[in-house]
C-alpha positions as a printed Julia matrix, in Angstrom:
198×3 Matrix{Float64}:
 -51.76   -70.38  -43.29
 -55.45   -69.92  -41.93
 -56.58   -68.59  -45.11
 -55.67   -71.65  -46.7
 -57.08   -73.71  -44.02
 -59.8    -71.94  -43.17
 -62.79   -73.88  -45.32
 -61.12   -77.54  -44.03
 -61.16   -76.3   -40.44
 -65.0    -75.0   -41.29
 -65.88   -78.54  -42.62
 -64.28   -80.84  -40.41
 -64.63   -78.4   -36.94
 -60.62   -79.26  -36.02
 -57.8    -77.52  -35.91
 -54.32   -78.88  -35.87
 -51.84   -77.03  -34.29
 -48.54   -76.26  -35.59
 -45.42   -74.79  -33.39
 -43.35   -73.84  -36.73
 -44.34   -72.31  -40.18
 -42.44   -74.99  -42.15
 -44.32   -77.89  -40.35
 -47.16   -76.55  -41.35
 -46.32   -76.69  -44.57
 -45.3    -79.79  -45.03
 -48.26   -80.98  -42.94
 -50.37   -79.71  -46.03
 -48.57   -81.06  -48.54
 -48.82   -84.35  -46.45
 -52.89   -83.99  -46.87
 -53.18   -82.11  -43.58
 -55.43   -78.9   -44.79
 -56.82   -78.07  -41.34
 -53.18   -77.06  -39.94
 -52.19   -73.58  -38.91
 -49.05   -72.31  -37.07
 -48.48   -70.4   -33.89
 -45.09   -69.05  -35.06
 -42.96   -70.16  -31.87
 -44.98   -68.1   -29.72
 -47.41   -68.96  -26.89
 -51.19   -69.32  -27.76
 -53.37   -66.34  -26.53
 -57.32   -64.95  -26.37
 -55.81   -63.42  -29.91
 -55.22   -66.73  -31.54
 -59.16   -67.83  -29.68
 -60.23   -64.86  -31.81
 -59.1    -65.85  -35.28
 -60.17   -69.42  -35.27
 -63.47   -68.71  -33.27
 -65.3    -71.08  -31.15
 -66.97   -73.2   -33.06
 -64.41   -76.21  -33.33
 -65.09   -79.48  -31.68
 -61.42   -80.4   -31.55
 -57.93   -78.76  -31.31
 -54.62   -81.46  -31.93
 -51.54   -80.25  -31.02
 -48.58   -81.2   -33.04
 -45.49   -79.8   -31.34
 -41.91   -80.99  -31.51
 -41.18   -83.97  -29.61
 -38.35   -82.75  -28.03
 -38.58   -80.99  -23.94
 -39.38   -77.55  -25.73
 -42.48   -78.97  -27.71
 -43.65   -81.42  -24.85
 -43.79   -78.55  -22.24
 -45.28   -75.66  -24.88
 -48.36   -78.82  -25.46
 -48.54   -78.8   -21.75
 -48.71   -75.25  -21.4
 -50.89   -74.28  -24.58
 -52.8    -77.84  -23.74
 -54.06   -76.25  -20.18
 -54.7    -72.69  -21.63
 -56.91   -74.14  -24.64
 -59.1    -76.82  -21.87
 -59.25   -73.87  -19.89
 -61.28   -71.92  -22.37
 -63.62   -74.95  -23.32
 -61.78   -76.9   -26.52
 -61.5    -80.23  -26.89
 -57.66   -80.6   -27.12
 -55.98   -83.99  -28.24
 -52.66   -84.36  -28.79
 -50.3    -85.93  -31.73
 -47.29   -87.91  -30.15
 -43.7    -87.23  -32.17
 -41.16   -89.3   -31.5
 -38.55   -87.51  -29.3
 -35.9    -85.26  -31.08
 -38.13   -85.12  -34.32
 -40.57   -82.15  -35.29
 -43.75   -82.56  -38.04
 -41.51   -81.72  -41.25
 -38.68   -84.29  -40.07
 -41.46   -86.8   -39.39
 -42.67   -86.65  -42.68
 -39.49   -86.63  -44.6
 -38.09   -89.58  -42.47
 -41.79   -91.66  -42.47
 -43.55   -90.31  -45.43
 -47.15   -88.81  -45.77
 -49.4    -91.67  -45.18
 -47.25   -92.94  -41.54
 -47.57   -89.17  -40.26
 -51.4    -89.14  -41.3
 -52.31   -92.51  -39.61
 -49.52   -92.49  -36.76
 -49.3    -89.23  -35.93
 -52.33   -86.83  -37.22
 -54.77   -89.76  -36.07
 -53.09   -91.78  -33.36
 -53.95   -89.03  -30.61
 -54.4    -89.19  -27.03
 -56.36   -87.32  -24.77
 -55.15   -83.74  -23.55
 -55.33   -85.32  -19.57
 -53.4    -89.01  -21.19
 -50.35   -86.52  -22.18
 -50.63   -84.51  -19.2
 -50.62   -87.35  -16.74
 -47.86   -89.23  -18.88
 -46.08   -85.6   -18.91
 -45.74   -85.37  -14.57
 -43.99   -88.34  -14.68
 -41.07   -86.88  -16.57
 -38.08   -87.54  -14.35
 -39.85   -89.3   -11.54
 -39.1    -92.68  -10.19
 -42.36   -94.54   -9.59
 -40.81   -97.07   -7.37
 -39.83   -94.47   -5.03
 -42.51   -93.66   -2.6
 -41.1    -89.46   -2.66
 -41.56   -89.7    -6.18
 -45.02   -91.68   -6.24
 -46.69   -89.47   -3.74
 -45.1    -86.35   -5.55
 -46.34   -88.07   -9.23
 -50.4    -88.29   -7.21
 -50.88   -85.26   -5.94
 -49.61   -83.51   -9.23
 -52.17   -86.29  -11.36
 -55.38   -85.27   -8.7
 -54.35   -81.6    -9.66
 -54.69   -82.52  -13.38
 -57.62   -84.34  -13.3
 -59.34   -81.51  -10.52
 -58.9    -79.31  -13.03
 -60.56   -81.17  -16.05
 -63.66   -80.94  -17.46
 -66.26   -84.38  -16.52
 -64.23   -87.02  -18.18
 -65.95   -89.71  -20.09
 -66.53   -93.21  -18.79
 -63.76   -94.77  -21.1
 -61.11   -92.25  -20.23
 -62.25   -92.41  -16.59
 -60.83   -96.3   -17.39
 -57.67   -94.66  -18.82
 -57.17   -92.73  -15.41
 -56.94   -95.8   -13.71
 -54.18   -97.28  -15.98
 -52.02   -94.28  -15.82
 -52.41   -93.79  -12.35
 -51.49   -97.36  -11.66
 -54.73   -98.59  -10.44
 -56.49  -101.7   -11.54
 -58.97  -100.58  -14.45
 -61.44  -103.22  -13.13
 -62.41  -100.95  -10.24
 -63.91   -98.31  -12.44
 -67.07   -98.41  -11.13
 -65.51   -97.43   -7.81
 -64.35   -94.6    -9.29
 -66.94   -93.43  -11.01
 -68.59   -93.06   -7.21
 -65.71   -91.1    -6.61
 -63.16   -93.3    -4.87
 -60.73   -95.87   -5.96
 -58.45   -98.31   -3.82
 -54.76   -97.55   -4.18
 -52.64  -100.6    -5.21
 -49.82  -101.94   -3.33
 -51.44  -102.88   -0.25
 -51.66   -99.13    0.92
 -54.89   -98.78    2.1
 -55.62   -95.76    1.06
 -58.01   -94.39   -1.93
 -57.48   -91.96   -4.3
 -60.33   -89.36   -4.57
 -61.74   -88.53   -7.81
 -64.12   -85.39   -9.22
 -66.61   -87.46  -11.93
């Protein structure tokens, strides 16, 4: 489909990101002409090649079931890694792109899902906690030290998603400017701060 989508991508400098042919399709018919399709298989320096690196922004629209979350993890991390700005489009679980659109129509998947992104490091953070019980210290300290890892590894983040760590990491937002000097208290009367690369 990148011959079709090639002049949109040109124009507009994103890319949306496909897992299946057929979502892709319908994803254009839906008015999404910047989409092209990995196939099912994992993103590589090959796919980097064809759609060069002149794009401000990459969305990835996988399947919202375990497969899909964990391939936008995976492809997520390999696309920041090689200097894209990567957002990603939320599904509702079980459903993929073409399902979406025949169950919501056109105009909900364009304004819901195709614009109602998050940040690559939102999804990852919310991704980590997968299966882990907050309110159990094990899993708390387990759900940190996999979030510093995340964040270590990110490019500078803006101020107002340096806000949106907070929230996800279940600190009070109002100590941003802590952060921002690179430590942040811990709630719950721990005593402790969490160390943060701005």
């Amino acid at each position: 489909n990148f011959h079709r989508a090639r002049q949109e991508i040109k124009q507009t400098g994103t890319v949306v990101l496909f897992e299946g042919y057929m979502d892709c399709i319908a994803a254009h018919a839906a008015g999404v002409s910047n989409g092209i399709a990995t196939m099912g298989t994992s993103f590589t320096q090959e796919h980097l090649s064809v759609i060069g690196k002149n794009i401000k922004e990459i969305k990835l629209c996988f399947d919202g079931d375990a497969a899909g979350l964990k391939a936008t993890s995976i492809t997520g991390r390999f696309l920041v890694e090689n200097g894209y700005q990567v957002s990603v489009c939320r599904l509702p679980s079980g459903l993929d792109p073409d399902e979406y659109i025949r169950k919501y129509g056109k105009e909900e998947f364009q304004n819901q899902i195709i614009f109602g992104t998050k940040t690559y490091i939102s999804f990852q953070l919310e991704y980590v906690k997968k299966d882990k019980n907050l309110d159990r210290a094990e899993d708390f300290g387990q759900y940190l030290k996999e979030a510093l890892e995340i964040i270590e590894k990110m490019p500078k983040p803006k101020f107002d998603e340096t806000v949106e760590l907070h929230v996800k990491l279940g600190v009070d937002s109002k100590h941003a400017d802590q952060q921002v000097r690179g430590t942040v208290v811990l709630p719950n009367g721990t005593g402790k701060t969490l160390k943060v690369l701005v």
